[in-house]
C-alpha positions as CSV (number, residue, x, y, z in Angstrom):
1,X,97.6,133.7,73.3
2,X,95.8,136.3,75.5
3,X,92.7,134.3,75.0
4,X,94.0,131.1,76.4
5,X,91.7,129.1,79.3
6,X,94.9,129.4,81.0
7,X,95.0,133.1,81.2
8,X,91.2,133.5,81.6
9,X,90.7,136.8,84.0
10,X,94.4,137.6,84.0
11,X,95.2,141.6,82.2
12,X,97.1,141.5,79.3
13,X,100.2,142.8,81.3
14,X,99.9,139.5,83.6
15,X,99.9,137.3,80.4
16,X,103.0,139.0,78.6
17,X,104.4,138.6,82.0
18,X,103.5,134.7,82.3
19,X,104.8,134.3,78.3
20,X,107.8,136.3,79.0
21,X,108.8,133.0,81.8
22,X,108.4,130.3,79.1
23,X,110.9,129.6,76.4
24,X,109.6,129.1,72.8
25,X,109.7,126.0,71.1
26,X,109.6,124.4,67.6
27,X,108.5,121.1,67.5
28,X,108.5,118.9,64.0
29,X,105.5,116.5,62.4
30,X,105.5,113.5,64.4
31,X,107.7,114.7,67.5
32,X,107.0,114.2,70.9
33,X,106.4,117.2,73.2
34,X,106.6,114.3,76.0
35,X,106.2,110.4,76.6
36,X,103.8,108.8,78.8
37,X,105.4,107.8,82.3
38,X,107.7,110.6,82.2
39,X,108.2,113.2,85.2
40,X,105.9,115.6,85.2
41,X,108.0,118.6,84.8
42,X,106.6,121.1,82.0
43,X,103.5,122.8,80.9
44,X,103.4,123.3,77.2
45,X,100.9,125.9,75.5
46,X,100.5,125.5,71.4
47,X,101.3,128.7,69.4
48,X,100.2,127.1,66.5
49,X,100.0,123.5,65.1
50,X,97.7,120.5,66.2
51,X,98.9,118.0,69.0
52,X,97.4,114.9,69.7
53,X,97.0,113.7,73.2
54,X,97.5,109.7,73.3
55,X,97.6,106.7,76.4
56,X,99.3,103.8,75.1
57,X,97.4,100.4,76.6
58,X,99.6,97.4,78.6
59,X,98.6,95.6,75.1
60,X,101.1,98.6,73.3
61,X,97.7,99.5,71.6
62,X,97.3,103.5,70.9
63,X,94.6,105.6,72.4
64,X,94.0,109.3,71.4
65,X,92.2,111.3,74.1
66,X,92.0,114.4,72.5
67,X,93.3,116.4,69.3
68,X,94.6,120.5,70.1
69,X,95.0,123.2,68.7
70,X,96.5,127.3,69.5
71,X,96.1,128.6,72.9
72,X,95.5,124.9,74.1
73,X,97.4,123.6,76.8
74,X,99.0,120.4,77.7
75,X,100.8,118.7,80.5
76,X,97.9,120.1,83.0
77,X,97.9,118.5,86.6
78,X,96.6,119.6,89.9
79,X,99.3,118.7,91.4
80,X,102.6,118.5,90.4
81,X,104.8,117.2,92.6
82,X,104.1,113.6,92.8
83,X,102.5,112.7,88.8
84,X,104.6,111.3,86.1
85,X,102.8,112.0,82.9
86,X,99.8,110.1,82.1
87,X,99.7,110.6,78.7
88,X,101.7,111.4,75.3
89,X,101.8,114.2,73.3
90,X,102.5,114.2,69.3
91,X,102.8,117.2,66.8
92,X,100.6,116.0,64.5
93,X,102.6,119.2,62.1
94,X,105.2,121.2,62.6
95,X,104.1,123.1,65.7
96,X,105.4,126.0,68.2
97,X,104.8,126.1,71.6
98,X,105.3,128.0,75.1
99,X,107.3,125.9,77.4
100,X,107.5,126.4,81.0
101,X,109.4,124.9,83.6
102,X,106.6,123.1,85.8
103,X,108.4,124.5,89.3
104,X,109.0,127.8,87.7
105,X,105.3,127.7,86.8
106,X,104.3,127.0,90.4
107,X,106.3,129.9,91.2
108,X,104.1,131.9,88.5
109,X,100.7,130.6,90.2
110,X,101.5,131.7,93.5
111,X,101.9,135.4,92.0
112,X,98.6,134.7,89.9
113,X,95.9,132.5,91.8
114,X,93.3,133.0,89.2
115,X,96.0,130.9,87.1
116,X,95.3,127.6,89.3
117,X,91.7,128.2,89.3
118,X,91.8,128.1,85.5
119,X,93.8,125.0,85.8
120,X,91.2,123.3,88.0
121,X,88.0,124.5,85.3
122,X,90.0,123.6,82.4
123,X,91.0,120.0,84.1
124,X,87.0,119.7,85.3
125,X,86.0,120.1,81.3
126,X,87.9,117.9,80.0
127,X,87.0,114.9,82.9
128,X,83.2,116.0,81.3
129,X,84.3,115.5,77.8
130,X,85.8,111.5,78.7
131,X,83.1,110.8,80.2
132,X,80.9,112.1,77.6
133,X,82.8,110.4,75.1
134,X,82.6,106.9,77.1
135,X,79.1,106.9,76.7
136,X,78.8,107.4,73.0
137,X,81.5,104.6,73.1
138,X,79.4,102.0,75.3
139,X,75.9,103.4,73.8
140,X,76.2,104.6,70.5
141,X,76.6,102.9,67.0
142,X,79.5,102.8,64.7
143,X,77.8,105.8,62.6
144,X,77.3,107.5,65.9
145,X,80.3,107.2,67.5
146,X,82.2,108.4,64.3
147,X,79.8,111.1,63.8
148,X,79.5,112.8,67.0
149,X,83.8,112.1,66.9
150,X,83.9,114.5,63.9
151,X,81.7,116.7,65.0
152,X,84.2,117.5,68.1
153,X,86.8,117.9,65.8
154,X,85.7,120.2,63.2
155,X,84.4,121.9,66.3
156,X,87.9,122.3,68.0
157,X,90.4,122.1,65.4
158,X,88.7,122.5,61.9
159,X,90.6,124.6,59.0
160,X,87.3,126.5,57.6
161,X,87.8,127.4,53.7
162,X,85.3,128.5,50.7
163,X,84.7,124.9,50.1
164,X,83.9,123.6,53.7
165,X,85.9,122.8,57.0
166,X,88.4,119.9,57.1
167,X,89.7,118.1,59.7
168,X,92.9,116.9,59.2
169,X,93.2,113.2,60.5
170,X,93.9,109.8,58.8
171,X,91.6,106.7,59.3
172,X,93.9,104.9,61.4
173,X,93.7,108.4,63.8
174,X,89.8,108.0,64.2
175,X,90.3,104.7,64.7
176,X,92.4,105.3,67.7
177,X,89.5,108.3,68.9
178,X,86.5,105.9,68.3
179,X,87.5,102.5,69.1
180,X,86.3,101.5,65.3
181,X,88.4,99.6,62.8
182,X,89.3,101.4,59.9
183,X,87.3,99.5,57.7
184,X,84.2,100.5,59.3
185,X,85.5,104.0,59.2
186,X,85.9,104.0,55.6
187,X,82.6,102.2,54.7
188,X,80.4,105.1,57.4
189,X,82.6,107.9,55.1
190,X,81.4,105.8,51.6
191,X,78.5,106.3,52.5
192,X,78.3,110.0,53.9
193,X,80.3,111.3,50.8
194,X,77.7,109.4,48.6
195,X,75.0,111.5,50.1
196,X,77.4,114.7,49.5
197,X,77.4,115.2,53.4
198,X,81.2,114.5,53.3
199,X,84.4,114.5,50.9
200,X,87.2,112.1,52.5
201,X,90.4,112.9,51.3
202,X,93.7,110.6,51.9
203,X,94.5,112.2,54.8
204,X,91.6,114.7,55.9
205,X,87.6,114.7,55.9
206,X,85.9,117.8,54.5
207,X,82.2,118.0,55.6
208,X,80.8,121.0,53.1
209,X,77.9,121.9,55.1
210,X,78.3,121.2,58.7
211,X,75.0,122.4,59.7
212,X,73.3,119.8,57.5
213,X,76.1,117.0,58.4
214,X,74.8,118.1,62.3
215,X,71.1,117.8,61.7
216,X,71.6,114.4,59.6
217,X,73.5,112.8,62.5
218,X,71.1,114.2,65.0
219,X,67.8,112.6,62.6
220,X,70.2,109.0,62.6
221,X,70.1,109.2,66.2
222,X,66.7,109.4,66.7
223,X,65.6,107.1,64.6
224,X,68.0,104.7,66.3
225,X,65.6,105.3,69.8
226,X,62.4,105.2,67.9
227,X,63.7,101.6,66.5
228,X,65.0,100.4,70.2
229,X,62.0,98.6,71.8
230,X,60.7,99.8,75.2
231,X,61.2,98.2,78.2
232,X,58.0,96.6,78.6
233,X,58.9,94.9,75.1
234,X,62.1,93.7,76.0
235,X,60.6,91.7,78.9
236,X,57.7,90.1,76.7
């Protein structure tokens, strides 16, 4: 847990000291951690697990923002005093986390400032990565989007094994992270798996060789600009 964003800078005396102020806490598959337009009162940090990070539209229509993992935090604000939670958290598995009481915690920062200064970076990174992930949404194609999605995932929160690394996520999850419908999903993984890049599984997607998964995504894209027409022939 040393190796947290959170704890960044801080000796490993400061962090046993920060984890000894949390409670530990067992959360089972498909449990909340917290609900959108809650108080914001806790900070949670995963022991071990995946949580999914989700924003439910006015339409009741699921959104998931992000997918964590160990040593990832959640329930991260600048400022605490006047949020209620923007977001929902999910144990996508059974999970175990670090719980600390958000006032408790402010107590914590003001013997640690590096702490909030962590806070701030990790907060700034992950403002980067929506945006980032806007434009493939506004700019990209399907393939793209779902692509470049995976590659994030296996990234963050892949299980590596002799075979490959699998992410473990249903269609109707990377539907939610990609703004695709799940047929379109299924069709772009058809095809991948037909050229061996990928093995979809009812629940997960295996890519065997994510180097050559990376580079074949990267060649799609840039045959997608070669194919766009310049500027000069879009006004002709």
């Amino acid at each position: 847990m040393h190796a947290s964003a959170l704890f960044a800078g801080l000796t490993s005396i400061e962090c046993n000291n920060v984890l000894l102020c949390a409670r530990l806490k067992k959360f089972a598959r498909n449990e909340m951690l917290f609900l959108q337009g809650e108080p914001f009162n806790k900070l949670v940090m995963i022991q071990t697990g995946t949580v999914k990070v989700m924003q439910t539209s006015l339409g009741g229509q699921e959104v998931i923002l992000r997918v964590i993992r160990a040593r990832d935090t959640v329930g991260l604000h600048a400022e605490s005093s006047i949020f209620t939670h923007a977001c929902s958290a999910c144990a996508m598995e059974p999970c175990r986390a670090f719980v600390w009481d958000y006032r408790d915690f402010r107590s914590i920062e003001a013997r640690h400032p590096r702490i909030t200064a962590n806070i701030h970076g990790i907060l700034s990174g992950r403002l980067m990565e929506l945006e980032k992930m806007f434009s493939e949404i506004a700019t990209g194609t399907a393939a793209q989007r779902l692509g470049l999605t995976l590659l994030r995932l296996l990234d963050r929160v892949g299980e590596i094994s002799g075979d490959g690394v699998t992410v473990s996520l249903r269609r109707e999850e990377l539907s939610q992270m990609t703004g695709l419908t799940v047929f379109t999903i299924s069709r772009a993984l058809a095809k991948w798996a037909r050229s061996g890049l990928v093995v979809p599984r009812r629940e997960a997607i295996m890519v065997q060789d994510l180097g050559r998964f990376r580079s074949e995504l990267n060649s799609e894209t840039r045959k997608e600009i070669l194919l766009q027409p310049s500027s000069q022939e879009r006004l002709m």
